[in-house]
C-alpha positions as CSV (number, residue, x, y, z in Angstrom):
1,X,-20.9,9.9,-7.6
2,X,-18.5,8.3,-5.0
3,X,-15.1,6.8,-6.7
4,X,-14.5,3.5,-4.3
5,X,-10.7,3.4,-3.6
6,X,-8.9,0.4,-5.1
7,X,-6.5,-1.2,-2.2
8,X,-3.7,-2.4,-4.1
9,X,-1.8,-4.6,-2.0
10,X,-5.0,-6.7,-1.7
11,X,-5.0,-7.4,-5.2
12,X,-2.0,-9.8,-5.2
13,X,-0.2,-8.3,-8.2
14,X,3.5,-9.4,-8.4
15,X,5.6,-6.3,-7.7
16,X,3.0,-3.8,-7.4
17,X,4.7,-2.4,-4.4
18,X,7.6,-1.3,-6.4
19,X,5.5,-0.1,-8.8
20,X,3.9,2.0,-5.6
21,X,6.5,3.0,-4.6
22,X,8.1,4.4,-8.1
23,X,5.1,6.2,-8.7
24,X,5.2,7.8,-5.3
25,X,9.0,9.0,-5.5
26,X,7.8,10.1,-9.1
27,X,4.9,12.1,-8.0
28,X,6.5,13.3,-5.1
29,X,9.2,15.0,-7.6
30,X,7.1,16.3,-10.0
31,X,4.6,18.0,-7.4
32,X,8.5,19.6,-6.0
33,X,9.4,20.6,-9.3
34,X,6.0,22.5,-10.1
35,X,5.5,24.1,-7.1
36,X,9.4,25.2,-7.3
37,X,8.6,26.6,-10.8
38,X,5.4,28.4,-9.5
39,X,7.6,30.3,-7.0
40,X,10.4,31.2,-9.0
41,X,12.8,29.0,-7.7
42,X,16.1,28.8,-9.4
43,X,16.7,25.1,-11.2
44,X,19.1,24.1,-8.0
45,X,16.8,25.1,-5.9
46,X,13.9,23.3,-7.7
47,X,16.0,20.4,-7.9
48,X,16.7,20.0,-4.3
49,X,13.1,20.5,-3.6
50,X,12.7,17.5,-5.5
51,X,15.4,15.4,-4.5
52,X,13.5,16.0,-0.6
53,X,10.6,15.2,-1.9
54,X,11.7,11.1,-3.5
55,X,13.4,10.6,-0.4
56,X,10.7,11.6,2.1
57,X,8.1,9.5,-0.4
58,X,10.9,6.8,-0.6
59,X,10.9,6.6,3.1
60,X,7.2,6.1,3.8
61,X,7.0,3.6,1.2
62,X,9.7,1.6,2.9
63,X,8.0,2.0,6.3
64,X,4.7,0.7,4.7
65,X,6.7,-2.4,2.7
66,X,8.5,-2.9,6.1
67,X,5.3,-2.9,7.8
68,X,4.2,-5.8,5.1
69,X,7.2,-7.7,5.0
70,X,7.0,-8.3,9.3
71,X,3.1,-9.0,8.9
72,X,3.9,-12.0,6.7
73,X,7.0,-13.1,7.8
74,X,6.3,-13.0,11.7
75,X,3.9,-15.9,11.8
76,X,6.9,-17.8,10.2
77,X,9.2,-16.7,12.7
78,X,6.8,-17.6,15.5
79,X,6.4,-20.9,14.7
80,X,10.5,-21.8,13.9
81,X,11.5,-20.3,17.2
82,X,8.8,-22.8,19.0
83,X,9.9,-25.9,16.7
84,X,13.4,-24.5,18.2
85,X,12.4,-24.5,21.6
86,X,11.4,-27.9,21.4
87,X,13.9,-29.0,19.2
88,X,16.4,-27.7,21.9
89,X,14.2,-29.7,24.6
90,X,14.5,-32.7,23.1
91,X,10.8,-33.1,21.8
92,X,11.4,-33.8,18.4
93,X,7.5,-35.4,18.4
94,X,5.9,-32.0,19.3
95,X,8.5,-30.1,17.0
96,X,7.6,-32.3,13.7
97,X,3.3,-31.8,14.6
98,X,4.4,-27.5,15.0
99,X,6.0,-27.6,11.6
100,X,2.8,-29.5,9.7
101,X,2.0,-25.9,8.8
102,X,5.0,-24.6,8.1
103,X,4.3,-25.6,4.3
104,X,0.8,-23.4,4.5
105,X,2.4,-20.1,6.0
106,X,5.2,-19.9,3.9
107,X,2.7,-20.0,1.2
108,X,1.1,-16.9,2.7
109,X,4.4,-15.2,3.3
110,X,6.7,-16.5,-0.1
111,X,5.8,-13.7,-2.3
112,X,6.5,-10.9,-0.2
113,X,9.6,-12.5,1.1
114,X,10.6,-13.2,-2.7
115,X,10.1,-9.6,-3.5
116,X,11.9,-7.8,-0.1
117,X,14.4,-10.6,-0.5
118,X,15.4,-9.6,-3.8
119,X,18.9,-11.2,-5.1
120,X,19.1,-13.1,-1.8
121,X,16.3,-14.5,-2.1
122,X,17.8,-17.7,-3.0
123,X,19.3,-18.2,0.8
124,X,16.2,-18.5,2.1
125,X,14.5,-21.1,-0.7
126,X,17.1,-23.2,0.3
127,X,16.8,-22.8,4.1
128,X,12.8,-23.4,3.1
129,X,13.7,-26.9,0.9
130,X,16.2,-27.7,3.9
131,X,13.3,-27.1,6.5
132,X,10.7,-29.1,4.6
133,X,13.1,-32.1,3.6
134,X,13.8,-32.1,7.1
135,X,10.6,-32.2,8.6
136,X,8.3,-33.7,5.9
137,X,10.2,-37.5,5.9
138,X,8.2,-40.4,7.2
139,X,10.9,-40.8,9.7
140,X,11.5,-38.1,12.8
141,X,14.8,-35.7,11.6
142,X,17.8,-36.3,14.5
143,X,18.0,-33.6,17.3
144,X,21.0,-31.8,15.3
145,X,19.5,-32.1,11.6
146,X,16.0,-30.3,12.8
147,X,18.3,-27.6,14.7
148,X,20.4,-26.8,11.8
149,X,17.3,-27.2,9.0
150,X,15.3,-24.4,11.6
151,X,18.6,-21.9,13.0
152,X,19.1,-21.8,9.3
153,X,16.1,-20.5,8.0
154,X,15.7,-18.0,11.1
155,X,18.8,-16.7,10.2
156,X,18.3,-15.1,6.9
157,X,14.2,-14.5,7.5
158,X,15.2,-12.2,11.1
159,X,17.7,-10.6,8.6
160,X,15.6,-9.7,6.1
161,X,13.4,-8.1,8.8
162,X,16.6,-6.0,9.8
């Protein structure tokens, strides 16, 4: 009997990649710890084993999160830097028909950006509210307005990425 493998990140559970990634670190240290007590390592030495272990599990996790975080944030990122462009160009017309789905990739990439945002999360809402006041008016946003609603959102989404 075949076991099919669950894909977790697929599943859309809030913080499941912490969760991951705990488990991982934890795993990783217990395998370290056993196979230090199979050999007859001395505690120190089974506790550094251990302490190599989390951290090489704690770095592939963040690669993979990483790897997540610029997959939902980049279409984001795409399409502010074009409003920019033709914000900075003077076509606040083509810039105000890019954004119209803004609102519908942000969906998409809120939740991950929430989670690898943590505490600063709240930066970027406000960029986002800023951006969609800005842009979702009946009348077209001024040339400096649009620029400052966009740069100001870029800012904190490229640093996230790092």
């Amino acid at each position: 009997m075949r076991i099919p493998k669950i894909h977790w990140s697929g599943l859309g559970i809030p913080g499941m990649q912490s969760l991951r990634r705990l488990a991982m670190v934890l795993l990783a240290g217990l395998l370290a710890l056993n196979l230090a007590a199979c050999s007859g390592a001395t505690l120190s030495q089974a506790t550094d084993a251990a302490r190599t272990a989390a951290n090489v599990a704690n770095t592939a996790a963040n690669l993979t999160g990483n790897e997540q975080l610029k997959a939902a944030v980049a279409p984001v990122l795409k399409l502010l830097n074009t409003t920019e462009k033709q914000v900075e160009a003077g076509n606040i017309s083509a810039a105000s028909s890019t954004m119209k789905t803004f609102r519908s990739l942000w969906d998409t990439a809120q939740p991950v950006v929430k989670l690898a945002a943590g505490s600063n999360y709240g930066l970027i809402d406000k960029g986002v509210k800023l951006v969609l006041n800005t842009f979702g008016g009946e009348a077209a946003p001024s040339q400096d307005t649009a620029l400052a609603a966009v740069k100001g959102l870029i800012g904190p989404l490229s640093a996230l990425l790092g």
